[in-house]
C-alpha positions in Angstrom: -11.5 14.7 12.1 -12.7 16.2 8.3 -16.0 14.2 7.7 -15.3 12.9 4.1 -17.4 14.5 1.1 -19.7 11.9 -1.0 -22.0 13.9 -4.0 -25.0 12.8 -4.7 -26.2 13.0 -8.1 -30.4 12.4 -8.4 -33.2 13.7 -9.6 -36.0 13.1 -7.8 -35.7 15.5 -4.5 -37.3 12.8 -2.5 -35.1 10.3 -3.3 -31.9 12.8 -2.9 -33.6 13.2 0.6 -33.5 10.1 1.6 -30.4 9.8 0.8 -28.9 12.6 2.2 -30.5 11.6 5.5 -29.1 8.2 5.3 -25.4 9.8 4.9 -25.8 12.0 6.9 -26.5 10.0 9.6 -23.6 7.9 9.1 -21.7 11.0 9.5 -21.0 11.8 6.0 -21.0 15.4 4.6 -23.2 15.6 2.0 -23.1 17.4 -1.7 -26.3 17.4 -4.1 -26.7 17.8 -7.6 -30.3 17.5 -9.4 -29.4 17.0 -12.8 -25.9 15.7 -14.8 -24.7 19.1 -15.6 -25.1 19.9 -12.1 -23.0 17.6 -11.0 -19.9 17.8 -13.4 -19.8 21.2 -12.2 -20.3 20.6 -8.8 -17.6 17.5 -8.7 -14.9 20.1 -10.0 -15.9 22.7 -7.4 -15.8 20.3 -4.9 -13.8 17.2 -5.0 -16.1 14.7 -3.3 -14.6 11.7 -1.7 -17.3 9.8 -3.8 -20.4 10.1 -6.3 -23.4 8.5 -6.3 -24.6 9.0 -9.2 -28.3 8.1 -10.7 -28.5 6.7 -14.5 -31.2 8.8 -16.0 -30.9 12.2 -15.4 -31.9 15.3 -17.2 -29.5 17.4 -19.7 -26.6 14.3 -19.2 -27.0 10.9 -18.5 -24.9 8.8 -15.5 -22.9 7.1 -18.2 -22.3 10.2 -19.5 -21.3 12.1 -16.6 -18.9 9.3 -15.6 -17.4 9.0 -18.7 -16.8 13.1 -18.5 -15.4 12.1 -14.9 -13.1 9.9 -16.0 -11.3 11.6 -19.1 -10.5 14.4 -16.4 -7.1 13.8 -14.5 -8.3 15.8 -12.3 -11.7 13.7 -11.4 -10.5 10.3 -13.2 -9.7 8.3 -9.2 -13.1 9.6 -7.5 -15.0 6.2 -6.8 -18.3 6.2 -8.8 -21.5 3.9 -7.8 -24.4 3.6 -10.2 -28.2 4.0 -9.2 -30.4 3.0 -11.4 -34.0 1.5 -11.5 -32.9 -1.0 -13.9 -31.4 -4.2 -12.7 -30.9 -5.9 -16.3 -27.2 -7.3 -16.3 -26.3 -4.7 -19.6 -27.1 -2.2 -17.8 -24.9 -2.7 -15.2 -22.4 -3.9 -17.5 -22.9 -0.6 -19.3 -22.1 1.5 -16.4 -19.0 -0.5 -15.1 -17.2 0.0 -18.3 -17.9 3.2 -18.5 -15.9 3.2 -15.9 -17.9 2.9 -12.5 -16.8 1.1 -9.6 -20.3 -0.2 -8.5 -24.0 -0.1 -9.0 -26.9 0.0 -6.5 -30.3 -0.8 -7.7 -33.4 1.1 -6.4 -35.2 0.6 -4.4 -31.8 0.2 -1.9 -31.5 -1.0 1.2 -29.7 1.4 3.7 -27.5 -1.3 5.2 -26.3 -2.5 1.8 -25.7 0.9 0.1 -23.7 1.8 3.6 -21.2 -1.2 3.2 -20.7 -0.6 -0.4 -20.1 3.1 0.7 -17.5 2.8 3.0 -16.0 -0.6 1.3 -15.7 2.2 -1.8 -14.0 4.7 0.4 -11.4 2.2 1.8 -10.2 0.7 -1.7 -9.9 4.3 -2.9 -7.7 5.2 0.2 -5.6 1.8 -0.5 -5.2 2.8 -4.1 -3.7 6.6 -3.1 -2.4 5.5 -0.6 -0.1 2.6 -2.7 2.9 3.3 -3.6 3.3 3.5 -7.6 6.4 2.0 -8.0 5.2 -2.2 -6.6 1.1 -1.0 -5.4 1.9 -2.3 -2.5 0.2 -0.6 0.7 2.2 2.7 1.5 3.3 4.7 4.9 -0.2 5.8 6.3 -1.8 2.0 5.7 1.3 0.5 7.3 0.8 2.7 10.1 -3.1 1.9 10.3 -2.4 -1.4 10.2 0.4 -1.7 12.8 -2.0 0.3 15.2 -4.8 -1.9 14.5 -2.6 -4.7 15.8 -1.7 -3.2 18.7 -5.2 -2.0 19.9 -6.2 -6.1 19.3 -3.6 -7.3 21.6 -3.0 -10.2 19.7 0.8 -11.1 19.4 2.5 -10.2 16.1 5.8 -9.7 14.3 6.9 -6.8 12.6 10.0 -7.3 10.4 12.1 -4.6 8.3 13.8 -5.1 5.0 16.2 -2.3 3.6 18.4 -3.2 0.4 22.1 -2.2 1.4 24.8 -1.0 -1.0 21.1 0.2 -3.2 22.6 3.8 -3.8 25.8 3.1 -5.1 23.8 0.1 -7.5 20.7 3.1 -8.3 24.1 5.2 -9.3 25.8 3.2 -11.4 23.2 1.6 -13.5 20.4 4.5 -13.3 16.7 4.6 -12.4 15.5 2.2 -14.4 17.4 -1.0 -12.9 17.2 0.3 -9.3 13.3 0.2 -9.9 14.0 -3.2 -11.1 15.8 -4.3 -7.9 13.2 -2.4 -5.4 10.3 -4.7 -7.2 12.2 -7.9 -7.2 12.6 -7.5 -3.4 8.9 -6.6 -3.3 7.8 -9.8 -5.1 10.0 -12.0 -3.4 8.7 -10.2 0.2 4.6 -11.1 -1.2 6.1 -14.5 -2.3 7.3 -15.7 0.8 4.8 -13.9 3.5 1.9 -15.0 1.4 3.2 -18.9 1.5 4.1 -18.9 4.9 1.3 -16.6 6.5 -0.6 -15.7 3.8 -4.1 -15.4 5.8 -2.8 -12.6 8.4 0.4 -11.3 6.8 0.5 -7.6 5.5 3.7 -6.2 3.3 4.1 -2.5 3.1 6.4 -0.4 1.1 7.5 2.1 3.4 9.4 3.9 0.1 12.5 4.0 -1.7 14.3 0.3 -0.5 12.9 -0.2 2.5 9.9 -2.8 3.0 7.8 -4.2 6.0 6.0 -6.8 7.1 3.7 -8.0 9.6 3.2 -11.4 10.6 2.7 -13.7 13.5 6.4 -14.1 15.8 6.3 -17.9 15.1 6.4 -17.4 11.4 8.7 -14.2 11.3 12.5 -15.6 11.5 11.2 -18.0 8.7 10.0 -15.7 6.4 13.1 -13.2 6.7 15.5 -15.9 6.7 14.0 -17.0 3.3 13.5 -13.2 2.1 17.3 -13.1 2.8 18.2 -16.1 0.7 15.7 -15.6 -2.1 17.2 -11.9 -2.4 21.1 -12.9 -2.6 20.0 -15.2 -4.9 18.5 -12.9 -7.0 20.9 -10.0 -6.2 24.0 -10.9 -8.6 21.5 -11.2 -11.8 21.0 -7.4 -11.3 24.5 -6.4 -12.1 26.3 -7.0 -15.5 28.4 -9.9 -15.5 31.6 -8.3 -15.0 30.7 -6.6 -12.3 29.5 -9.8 -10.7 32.3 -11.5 -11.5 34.4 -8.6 -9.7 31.8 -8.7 -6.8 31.4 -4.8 -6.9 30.9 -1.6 -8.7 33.1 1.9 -8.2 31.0 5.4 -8.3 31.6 8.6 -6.1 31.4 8.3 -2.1 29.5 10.6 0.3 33.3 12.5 0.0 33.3 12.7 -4.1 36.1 10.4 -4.0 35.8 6.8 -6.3 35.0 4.2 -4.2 33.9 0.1 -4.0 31.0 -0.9 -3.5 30.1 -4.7 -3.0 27.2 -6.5 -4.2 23.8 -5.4 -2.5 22.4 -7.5 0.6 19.7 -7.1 3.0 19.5 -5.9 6.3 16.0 -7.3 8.3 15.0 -6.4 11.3 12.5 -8.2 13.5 10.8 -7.2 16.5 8.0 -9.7 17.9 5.1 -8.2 20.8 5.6 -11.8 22.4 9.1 -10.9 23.5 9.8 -7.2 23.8 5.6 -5.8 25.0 4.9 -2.6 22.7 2.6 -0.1 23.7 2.3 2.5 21.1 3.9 3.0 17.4 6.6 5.4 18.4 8.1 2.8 20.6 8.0 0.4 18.2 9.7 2.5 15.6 12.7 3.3 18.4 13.2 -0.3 18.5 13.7 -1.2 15.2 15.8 1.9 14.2 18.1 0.9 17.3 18.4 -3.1 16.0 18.8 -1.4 12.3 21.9 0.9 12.8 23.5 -2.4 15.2 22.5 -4.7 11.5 24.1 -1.9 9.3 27.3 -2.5 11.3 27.7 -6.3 9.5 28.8 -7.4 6.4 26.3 -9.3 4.0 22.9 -10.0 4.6 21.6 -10.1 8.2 18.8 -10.5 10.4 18.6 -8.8 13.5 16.3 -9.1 16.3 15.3 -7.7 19.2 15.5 -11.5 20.9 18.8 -10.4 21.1 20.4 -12.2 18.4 21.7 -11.7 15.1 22.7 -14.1 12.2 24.9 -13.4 9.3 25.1 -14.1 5.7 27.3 -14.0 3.2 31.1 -14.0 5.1 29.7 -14.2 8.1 27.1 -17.0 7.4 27.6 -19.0 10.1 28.2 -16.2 12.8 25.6 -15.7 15.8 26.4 -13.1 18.3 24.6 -11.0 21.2 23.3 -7.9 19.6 
């Protein structure tokens, strides 16, 4: 595994000692830099994982050298913490809108500065990690998160959410309004989790239409039956009236040809640890592409579980079947 880079920015070689012991140890490889110039140049060259970074400082300031670090594209989303002797509240102030994400004062305590460390590296790899379109948690977090689960043991509920008919809509109306339907399924998905399990919930965006979420499995068929209704009801305001009223829109098929395509739904699917045991990620994923292709075979919006029962919306509302 690639140890991740933190720089350290200090002046005083005893105190840039100490520290690089301290990382060290915590299994951290370790950049240096004695002075602000130093480390501009040595932040480009390279590209630590985070900066510690002391205020005064020969030839260029901290605030200076995290202002420089900022402007950069290149440097701007390395997470910056302050050290400074001074623990006067505009002085940190001073430092945080220059764009730092947090301040240590000296003398530190190792413990302390560790936490803030790692707590740094963990929101930066959130915010990468996020996708751009709704910042909601992206592939690799969803991953690390269902694997967490699994190693705890504990019960839980993973459901799926994929917006059907979204091509044909993205085709008709452009990028703009299919971005526009992607968040309002992502704020609705927050919405609902959040109120219904909002302490141990987690929504991902797995990219492009296609959402998950992971809850507890006496809370799951709740929360995706109300994703379900909150989405058709939002659905029809997304289309022009006309096309509403006519229930669909006609663009070019998968053969070129002009085709119908009906209002979008959803299609969830729900797999729960307490019924179906799961041992590793991979299986997991089998099971829920296998319960999506059986939900992509109905009409309107659907859940799908593998309980072995599915229940319609739309013109099949009312319908419950073996799956």
């Amino acid at each position: 595994m690639t140890k991740q880079k933190i720089l350290i920015a200090e002046d005083e070689l005893h105190l840039r000692e100490i520290l690089r012991y301290q990382l060290e140890a915590a299994g951290f490889e370790v950049i240096d830099a004695h002075d602000g110039r130093q480390a501009l140049e040595k932040v480009t060259a390279h590209m630590p994982d985070l900066v510690l970074l002391d205020v005064m400082m020969p030839f260029m300031n901290g605030y200076e050298v995290c202002s420089r670090l900022r402007e950069s594209y290149a440097t701007r989303h390395i997470p910056i913490i302050m050290l400074t002797a001074k623990s006067e509240s505009t002085d940190r102030i001073h430092g945080l809108q220059g764009g730092a994400n947090d301040y240590v004062t000296k003398p530190w305590e190792a413990r302390e500065l560790m936490l803030r460390v790692r707590n740094m590296l963990d929101w930066s790899r959130e915010q990468r990690e996020a996708s751009p379109l709704t910042g909601l948690p992206g592939n690799l977090a969803i991953n690390d998160e269902i694997e967490r689960r699994l190693l705890q043991g504990t019960p839980f509920a993973v459901l799926q959410f994929d917006i059907d008919y979204f091509k044909s809509f993205n085709d008709f109306y452009g990028f703009a309004r299919g971005d526009d339907a992607i968040r309002a399924l992502a704020a609705v998905l927050v919405e609902v989790a959040n109120r219904h399990d909002g302490e141990t919930s987690f929504v991902g965006h797995i990219g492009g239409d296609d959402f998950v979420a992971l809850t507890t499995p006496e809370h799951a068929e709740l929360i995706g039956r109300e994703v379900i209704d909150a989405f058709d009801a939002a659905a029809g305001a997304l289309y022009d009236p006309e096309d509403r009223k006519r229930g669909y829109v006609k663009v070019p098929n998968r053969l070129h040809k002009m085709d119908r395509f009906p209002i979008m739904s959803l299609t969830v699917v729900m797999v729960c640890t307490d019924e179906h045991p799961v041992e590793h990620l991979a299986q997991l994923t089998d099971i829920a592409q296998e319960l999506k292709k059986l939900g992509k075979q109905r009409r309107g919006s659907v859940l799908i579980g593998e309980r072995r029962r599915t229940s319609g919306r739309g013109p099949a509302a009312n319908d419950r079947s073996a799956a």
